[in-house]
N, C-alpha and C positions, 0 to 999 in steps of 0.2 A: 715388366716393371714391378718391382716389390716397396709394395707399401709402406710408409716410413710410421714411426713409431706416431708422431703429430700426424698423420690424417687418421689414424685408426679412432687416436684419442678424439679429433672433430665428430669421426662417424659415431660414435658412441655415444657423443656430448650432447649432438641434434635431437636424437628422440625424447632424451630428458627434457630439453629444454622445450619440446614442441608439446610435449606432456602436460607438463604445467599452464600450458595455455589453451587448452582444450575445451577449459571452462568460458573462456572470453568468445568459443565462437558456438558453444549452446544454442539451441532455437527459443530456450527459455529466456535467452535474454534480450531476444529482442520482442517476446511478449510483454515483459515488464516493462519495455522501454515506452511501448506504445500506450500505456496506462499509467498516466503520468498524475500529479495531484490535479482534479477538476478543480479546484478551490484555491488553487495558488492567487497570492494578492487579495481574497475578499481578509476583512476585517475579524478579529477572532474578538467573541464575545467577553465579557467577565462576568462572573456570580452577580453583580449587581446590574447586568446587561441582561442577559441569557433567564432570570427570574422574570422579566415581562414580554417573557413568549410566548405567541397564543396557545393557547388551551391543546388544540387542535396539532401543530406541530408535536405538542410533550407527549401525546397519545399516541400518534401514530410511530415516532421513533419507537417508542417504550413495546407497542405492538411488533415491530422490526425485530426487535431484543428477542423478544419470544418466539416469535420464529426462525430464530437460527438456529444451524446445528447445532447440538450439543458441544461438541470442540471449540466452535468458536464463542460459544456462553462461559464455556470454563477458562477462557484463557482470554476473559476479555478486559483490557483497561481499560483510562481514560476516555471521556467523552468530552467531544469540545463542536463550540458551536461559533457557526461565524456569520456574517452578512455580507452582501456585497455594497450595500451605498443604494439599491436601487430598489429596496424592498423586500428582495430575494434573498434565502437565508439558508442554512445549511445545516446539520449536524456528521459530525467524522465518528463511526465508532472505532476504536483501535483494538484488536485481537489478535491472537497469534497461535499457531498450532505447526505442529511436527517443524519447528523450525523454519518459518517462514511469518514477518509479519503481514496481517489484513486490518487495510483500511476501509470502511464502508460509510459511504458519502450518500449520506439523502441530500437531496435539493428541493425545495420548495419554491413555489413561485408566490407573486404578492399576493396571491389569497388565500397564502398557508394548503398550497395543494399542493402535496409531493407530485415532483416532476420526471425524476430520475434518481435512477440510481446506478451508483459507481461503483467496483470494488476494484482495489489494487493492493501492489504490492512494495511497499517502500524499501522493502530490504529481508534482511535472514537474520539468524541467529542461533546459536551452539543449544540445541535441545539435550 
């Protein structure tokens, strides 16, 4: 049986197209999956919220800042700070390096004592 012109073209076509999706089945992506936002749904604070935060929170985050690597201090943005309704309160730092962003979630509980900490990864971008 000789091959006809249309299967040679399928055989060809599949590896491309199976190429392209090599990414979707990464082991990397089902790490991110599993490190999802801790803080989805709590309340995100505003400058006129987030200014009557104990003492104690502003220190130890600002402490966190200083101990990060060097990569992630140089390539660090915004800071946002949220509550949950119950006491409990948070700050997100956002950072990014070699193309990949980090999110680092402090938790505190209601007596301004860090409880945990999160890092994740929300997504990529073209370095």
């Amino acid at each position: 049986m000789k091959p006809t012109r249309f299967t040679v073209c399928i055989l060809l076509l599949v590896p491309i197209l199976l190429s392209g999706c090599t990414f979707l089945l990464h082991p990397i992506n089902s790490t991110f999956a599993r490190h999802s936002n801790p803080i989805a749904g709590w309340k995100v604070l505003y400058s006129r919220d987030y200014e009557k935060l104990d003492k104690a929170i502003v220190d130890d985050y600002h402490d966190y800042i200083q101990k990060l690597p060097a990569k992630a201090r140089n390539g660090m943005g915004p800071i946002f700070f949220y509550e949950d309704g119950t006491g409990q309160h948070a700050v997100a730092i956002e950072t990014g390096w070699n193309g990949t962003d980090w999110i680092y979630v402090l938790i505190y509980d209601k007596n301004n004592k860090r409880v945990s900490v999160v890092k994740y990864s929300p997504g990529y971008y073209m370095s």
